[in-house]
N, C-alpha and C positions, 0 to 999 in steps of 0.2 A: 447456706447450710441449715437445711431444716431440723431444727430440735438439736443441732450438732453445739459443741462447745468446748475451748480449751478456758480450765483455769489459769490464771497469772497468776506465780506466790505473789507474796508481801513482804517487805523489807522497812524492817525500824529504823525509819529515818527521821530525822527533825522535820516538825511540819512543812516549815519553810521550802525544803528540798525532797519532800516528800515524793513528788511523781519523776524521780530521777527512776524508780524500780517500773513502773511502766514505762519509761523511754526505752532500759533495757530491754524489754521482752518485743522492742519492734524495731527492726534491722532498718531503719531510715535515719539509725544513728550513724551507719556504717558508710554512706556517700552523703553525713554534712558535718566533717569536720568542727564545726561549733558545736556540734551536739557533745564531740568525742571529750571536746576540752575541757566539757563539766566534768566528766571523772577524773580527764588529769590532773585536774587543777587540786585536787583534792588529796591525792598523791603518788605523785609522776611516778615513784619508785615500783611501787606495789602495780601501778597500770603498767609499767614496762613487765613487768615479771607474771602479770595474767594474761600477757599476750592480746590486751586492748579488749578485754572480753568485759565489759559492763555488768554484766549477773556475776562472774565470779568476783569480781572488783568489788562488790556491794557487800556479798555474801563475807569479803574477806576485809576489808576499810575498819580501821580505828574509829571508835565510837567520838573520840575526842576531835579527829580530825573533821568528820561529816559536821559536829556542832559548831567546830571554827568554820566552815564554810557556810552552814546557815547562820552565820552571824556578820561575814563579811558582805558589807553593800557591793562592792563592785563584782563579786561574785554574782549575788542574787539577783541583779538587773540583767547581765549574762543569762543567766537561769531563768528569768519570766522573758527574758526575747527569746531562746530557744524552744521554751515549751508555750508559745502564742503562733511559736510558725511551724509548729508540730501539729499546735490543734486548727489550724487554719487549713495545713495542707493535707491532713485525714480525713478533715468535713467539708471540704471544698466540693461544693456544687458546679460550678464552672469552670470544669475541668477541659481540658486541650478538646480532647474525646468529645465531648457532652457538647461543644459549641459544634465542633467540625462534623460529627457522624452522629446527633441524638436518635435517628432509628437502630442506627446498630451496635447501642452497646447495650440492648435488654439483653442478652445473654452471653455469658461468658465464652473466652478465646481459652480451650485446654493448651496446655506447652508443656512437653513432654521432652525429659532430657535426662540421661543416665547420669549427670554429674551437678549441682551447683557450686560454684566457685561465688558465694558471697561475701566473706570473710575471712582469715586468718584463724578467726575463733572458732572457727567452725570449716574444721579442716575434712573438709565432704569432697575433695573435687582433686584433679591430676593432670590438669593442663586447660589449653587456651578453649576446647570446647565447655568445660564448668565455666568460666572466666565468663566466656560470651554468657552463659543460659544466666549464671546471676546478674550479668547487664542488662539481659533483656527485660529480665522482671522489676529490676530499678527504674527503665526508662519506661517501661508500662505502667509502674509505679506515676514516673511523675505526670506521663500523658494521659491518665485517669483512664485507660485502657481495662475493661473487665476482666482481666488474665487469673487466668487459675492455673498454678504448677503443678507437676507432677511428679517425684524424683525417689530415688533410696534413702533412707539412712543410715547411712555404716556408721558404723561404732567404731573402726580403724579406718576413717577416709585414707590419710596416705601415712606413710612410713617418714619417720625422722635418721636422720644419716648422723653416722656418730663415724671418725676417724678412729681405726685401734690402733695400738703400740705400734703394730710389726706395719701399719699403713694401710691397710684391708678397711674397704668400706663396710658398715655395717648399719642394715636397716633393723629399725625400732619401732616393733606395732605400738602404738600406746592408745587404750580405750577411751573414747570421749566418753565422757562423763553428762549427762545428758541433766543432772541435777545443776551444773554448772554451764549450761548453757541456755540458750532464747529458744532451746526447742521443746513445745509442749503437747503431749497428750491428745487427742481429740478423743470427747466422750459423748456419748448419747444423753437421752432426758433422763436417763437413769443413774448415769456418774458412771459407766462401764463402758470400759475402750473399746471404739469401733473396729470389730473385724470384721473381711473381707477372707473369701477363699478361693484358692486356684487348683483346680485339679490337675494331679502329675499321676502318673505309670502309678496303679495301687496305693495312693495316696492322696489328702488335701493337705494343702501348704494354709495355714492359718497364718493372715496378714494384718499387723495390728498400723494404723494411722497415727502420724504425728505431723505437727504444723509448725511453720516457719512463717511470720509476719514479717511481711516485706513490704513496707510502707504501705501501702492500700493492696497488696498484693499476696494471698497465699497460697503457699507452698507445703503442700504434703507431702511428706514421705513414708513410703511403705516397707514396712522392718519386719523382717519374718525370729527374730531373735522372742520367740515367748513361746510358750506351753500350749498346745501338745505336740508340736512341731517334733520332728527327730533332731537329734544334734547337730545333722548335718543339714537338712534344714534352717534350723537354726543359723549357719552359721553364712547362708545363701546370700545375707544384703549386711555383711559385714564389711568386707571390702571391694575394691573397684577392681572389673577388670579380672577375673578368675582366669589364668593361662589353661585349664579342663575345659575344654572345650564344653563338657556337656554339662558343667556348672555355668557356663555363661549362657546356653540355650534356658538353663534352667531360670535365669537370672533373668531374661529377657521374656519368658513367658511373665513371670511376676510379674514388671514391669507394664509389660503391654496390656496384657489381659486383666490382670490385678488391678492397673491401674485405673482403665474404663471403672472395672466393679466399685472400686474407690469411687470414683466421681457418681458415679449411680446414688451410692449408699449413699452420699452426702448430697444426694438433691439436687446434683447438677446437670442441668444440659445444655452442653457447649455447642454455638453455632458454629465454631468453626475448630478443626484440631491441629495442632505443629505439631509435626515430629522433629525433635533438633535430633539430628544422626539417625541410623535403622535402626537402633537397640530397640524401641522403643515401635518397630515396625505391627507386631503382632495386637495392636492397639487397633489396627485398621481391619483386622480379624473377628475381633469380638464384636466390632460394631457392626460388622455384616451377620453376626451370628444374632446377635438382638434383632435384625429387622427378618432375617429368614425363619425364626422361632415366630414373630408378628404375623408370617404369612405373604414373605415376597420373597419370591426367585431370588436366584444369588448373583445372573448380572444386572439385576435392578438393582440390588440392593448394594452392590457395588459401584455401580455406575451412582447412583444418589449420593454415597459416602462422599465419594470421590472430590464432587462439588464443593467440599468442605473440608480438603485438607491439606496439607501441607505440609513439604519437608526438606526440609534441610541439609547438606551436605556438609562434611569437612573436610574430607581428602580427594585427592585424585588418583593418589593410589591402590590399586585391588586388595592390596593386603590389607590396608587398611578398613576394609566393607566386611561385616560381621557373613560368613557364609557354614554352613551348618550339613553334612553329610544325608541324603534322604534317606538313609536306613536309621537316622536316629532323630529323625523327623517323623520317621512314620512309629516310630516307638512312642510320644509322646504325643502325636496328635490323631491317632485310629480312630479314640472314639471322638475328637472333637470336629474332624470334616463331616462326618455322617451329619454334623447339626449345623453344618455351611449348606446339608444339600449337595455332595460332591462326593464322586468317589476318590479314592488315594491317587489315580492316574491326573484328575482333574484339579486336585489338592495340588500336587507338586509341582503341577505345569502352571500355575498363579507365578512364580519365583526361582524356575528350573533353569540351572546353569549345568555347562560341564565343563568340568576344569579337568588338568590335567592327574588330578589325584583320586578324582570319582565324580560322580554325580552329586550337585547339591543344591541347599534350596539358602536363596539371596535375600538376606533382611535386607539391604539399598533395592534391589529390584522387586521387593514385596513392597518397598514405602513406595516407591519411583510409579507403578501401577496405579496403586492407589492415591493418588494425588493429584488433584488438579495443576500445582504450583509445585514446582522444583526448583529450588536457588541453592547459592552457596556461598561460602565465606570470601568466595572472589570469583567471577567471569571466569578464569578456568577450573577451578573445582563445577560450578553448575555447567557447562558444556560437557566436561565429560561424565557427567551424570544423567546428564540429556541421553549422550550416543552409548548409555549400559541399559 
C-alpha cells in the first residue's frame, strides 16, 4: 500500500496490558482462543454482553478491573505469551509460503468475495459462502500466502430475529457501528479517505475504502454510504443480497469493477485473481478494459487475463448463478463495451444465455470464460459448472 494507511485508536490502558488495544484492531484474535481469554478474564459478563468484540470490550471495561488484571501475575505471563506469539507470528519470515514457493509470492493473490463471514462481531456475512471466504484469509493468514481481499461493507450485514407476542417472526436491521469495531479507514499521505469511482447510467458512485486486518492478511471493503452519492446510492453496500434485481447488478458492478479500481489505487498488482462466486465476475472485465486502453486486442487481452484467474463455485443449482436480463445490461454497459473494443452484439455473446423468461447475460458463465481454473465447494458443484 503505497503512501496508503489506517490509523489504530488508543486505548488507556495500564502499561503492563497496554498492547491488548492493538491485539484488538487484528482479527488473529478471532481463530486463537488464548488471545480471546485476555479479555475474558478481565470480565466474562461485559465480554458475554459485547458479543466477544474486543474494541467495544476496551471501549466499555471498568478502569478498576483492567488495573486488577495488570496487577495479577498469572494473568500477565498469559499476556506476555500471547502477545510473543502474536509478534512472532506477524514478523515471521519463514513462512509455509516463503520456504515452499519463494518465487511466487513477490506479488499478491486478489480474493474476491461478496460476503466475509469472520466474526460474530462483525456481522458482514449470511451463510457458508462468508464462512468459507473468512477461512480462507485465516488459513492464508497462517500459510504466509500474499492474499489481498476484497469485499463490502454493510452496515446491516444480516438481520436479528426477535419472536412477537401473536408468534410472527420478526427481522431487526441494527447498524454496525463501525466506531466499535476492528474496521478502519484507509487514508492517503494526506489523512483523506481513499476514493474510488464507478460509473453507472448518468452518474459516478463515489466509493470510500476501509480495511480489516486479518492476521497478516487485508481485507478491504468498498462502502458507497458517503457524500455525493444519491441516497440511494448510498444505501447500495448496506445490506447483502438486494431481492431488485437491478440493485444487485448494481452491487456487482461496485464490487467488480470498483474493486479492480480499489486495488489499483492502493498499488497493487495481483499476479493472480479468485473469484469466490460470479458476483464478483465483472472484475474480469475491467482487467481486460485496462489492457485494451494499453493497446491490445480484446481476445488477447482476454486470453492473457485468463491465465491468471480463478473461480469458484457454490451451487449446482441455476437459480442459485447471479443472471441479469440483456436489455438491462445494455442500459448500464453501452458506453463501457466501446472501451472492451466490442460492439453490444459481441459484448452479450462473452456470457449470453437464454432462459425461458428472456435473453440474459450469465455472472457464472462470465467468471467460467474468463478463467483458467474452475473448482468448487465439492466434485459436484465444479462438474456442473464445467458442463455451464
Amino acid at each position: 500500500m503505497n503512501g496508503f494507511r489506517t490509523n489504530v485508536p488508543t486505548f488507556s490502558l495500564p502499561k503492563p496490558i497496554s498492547r491488548l488495544g492493538d491485539l484488538a484492531y487484528n482479527l488473529w484474535w478471532s481463530w486463537h482462543p488464548e488471545a480471546l481469554r485476555l479479555y475474558r478474564f478481565i470480565d466474562p459478563v461485559l465480554w458475554e454482553r459485547v458479543y466477544h468484540n474486543p474494541v467495544k470490550f476496551l471501549q466499555q471495561v471498568a478502569r478498576k478491573l483492567l488495573n486488577g488484571a495488570a496487577q495479577d501475575t498469572t494473568y500477565l505471563e498469559q499476556y506476555r505469551q500471547v502477545m510473543a506469539a502474536f509478534d512472532e507470528y506477524i514478523n515471521a519470515d519463514l513462512t509455509w509460503a516463503r520456504q515452499q514457493y519463494p518465487d511466487l509470492i513477490r506479488k499478491p493473490i486478489a480474493y474476491f468475495s461478496t460476503e466475509f463471514g469472520l466474526h460474530e462481531a462483525l456481522p458482514m456475512y449470511a451463510g457458508g459462502l462468508g464462512v468459507l471466504s473468512g477461512d480462507h484469509l485465516k488459513e492464508a493468514s497462517d500459510l504466509g500466502l500474499p492474499l489481498v481481499a476484497v469485499g463490502f461493507l454493510y452496515r446491516q450485514g444480516y438481520f436479528r430475529q426477535r419472536i412477537t407476542e401473536d408468534g410472527w417472526q420478526e427481522a431487526i436491521n441494527e447498524n454496525l457501528n463501525l466506531a466499535e469495531s476492528a474496521i478502519l479507514p484507509v487514508l492517503d499521505e494526506h489523512n483523506q479517505p481513499v476514493i474510488v469511482q464507478v460509473e453507472m447510467p448518468d452518474r459516478v458512485v463515489y466509493c470510500r475504502l476501509w480495511k480489516i486486518q486479518v492476521g497478516r492478511v487485508p481485507l478491504f471493503l468498498i462502502d458507497t454510504d458517503l457524500d455525493p452519492n444519491s441516497a440511494a446510492d448510498r444505501t447500495l453496500t448496506t445490506r447483502l443480497y438486494y431481492s431488485d434485481m437491478e440493485r444487485r447488478l448494481q452491487q456487482e458492478i461496485i464490487l467488480g469493477i470498483g474493486g479492480v479500481r480499489a486495488l489499483r489505487a492502493l498499488g497493487y498488482d495481483p499476479a493472480v485473481w479468485h473469484m469466490n462466486e460470479g458476483h464478483s465476475a465483472f472484475l474480469s472485465l475491467e482487467r481486460i478494459r485496462e489492457r485494451v486502453i494499453a493497446g491490445e486486442g480484446f481476445e488477447q487481452a482476454m486470453a492473457l487475463l485468463r491465465r491468471c484467474t480463478i473461480f469458484t463455485t457454490h451451487t449446482p443449482v441455476p437459480a442459485g448463478h447471479d443472471m441479469f436480463p440483456t436489455w438491462m445490461m445494455e442500459k448500464y454497459f453501452a458506453n463501457y463495451w466501446p472501451q472492451l473494443g466490442l460492439t453490444r452484439d459481441q459484448f452479450m455473446a462473452i456470457a449470453f444465455q437464454r432462459e425461458a423468461w428472456g435473453d440474459v447475460f450469465s455472472m457464472s458463465l462470465l467468471a467460467i470464460k474468463c478463467s483458467a481454473r474452475v473448482n468448487g465447494v465439492s466434485e459436484l458443484h465444479a462438474e456442473v459448472s464445467r458442463r455451464m
